[in-house]
C-alpha positions, 0 to 999 in steps of 0.5 A, spaced: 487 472 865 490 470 872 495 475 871 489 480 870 486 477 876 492 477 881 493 484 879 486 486 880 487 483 887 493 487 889 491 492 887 486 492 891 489 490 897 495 496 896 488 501 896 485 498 903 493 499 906 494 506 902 488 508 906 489 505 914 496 508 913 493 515 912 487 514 918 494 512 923 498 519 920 491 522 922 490 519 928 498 520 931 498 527 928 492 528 932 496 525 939 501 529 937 498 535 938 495 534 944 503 533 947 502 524 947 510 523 947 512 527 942 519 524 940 515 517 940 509 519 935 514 523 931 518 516 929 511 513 928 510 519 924 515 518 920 515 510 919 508 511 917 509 516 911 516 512 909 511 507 909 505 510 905 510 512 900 514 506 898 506 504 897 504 510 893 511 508 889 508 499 889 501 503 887 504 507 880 509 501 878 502 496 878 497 502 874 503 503 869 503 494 869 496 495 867 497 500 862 503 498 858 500 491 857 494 495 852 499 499 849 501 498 842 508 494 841 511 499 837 509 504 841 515 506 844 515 513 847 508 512 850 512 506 854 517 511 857 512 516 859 508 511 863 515 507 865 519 515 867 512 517 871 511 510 874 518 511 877 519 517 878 511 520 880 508 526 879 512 531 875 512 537 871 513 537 863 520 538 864 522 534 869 518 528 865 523 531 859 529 530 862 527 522 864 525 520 858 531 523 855 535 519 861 531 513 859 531 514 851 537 518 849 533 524 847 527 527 848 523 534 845 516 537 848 515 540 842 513 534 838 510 531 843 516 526 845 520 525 840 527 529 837 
């Protein structure tokens, strides 16, 4: 149940910086915009949104956490799935056919995961 927990916690904390990173691009796009030292403010812009995605990477390796601990042991391509996603991000069926094969050796999406 600590584990749990500590989970919860990080998970909470990710979610509140994830939002003040997206409230600091918004405020220096809009600095930009009206001409505020240009260069600085795209170097800023661009740390801040480095930043924003590694965190949205933390976030999907955390909820993928959460999801192959209530998977059932056996359930081997669901666990690849999850793992291909939480790594990789949003992806079409394709591009997540390719990860799991990468990570699996082979992969169909005519049978729903397995060849």
């Amino acid at each position: 149940m600590e584990d749990e927990e500590r989970l919860e916690e990080l998970s909470k904390k990710l979610d509140e910086i994830i939002k003040r990173l997206d409230l600091i691009e918004k405020a220096l796009k809009a600095l930009g915009e009206l001409g505020f030292l240009p260069e600085l403010m795209g170097l800023i812009r661009g740390s801040t949104r480095l930043c924003s995605s590694r965190l949205q990477a933390l976030r999907r390796a955390l909820t993928a956490e959460e999801i192959l601990r209530r998977l059932e042991p056996g359930d081997d391509i669901s666990r690849h799935i999850i793992e291909a996603l939480a790594e990789g991000g949003p992806m079409n069926i394709s591009e997540l056919t390719r990860a799991v094969r990468a990570r699996r050796g082979r992969a169909s999406r005519r049978t729903g995961g397995t060849a």
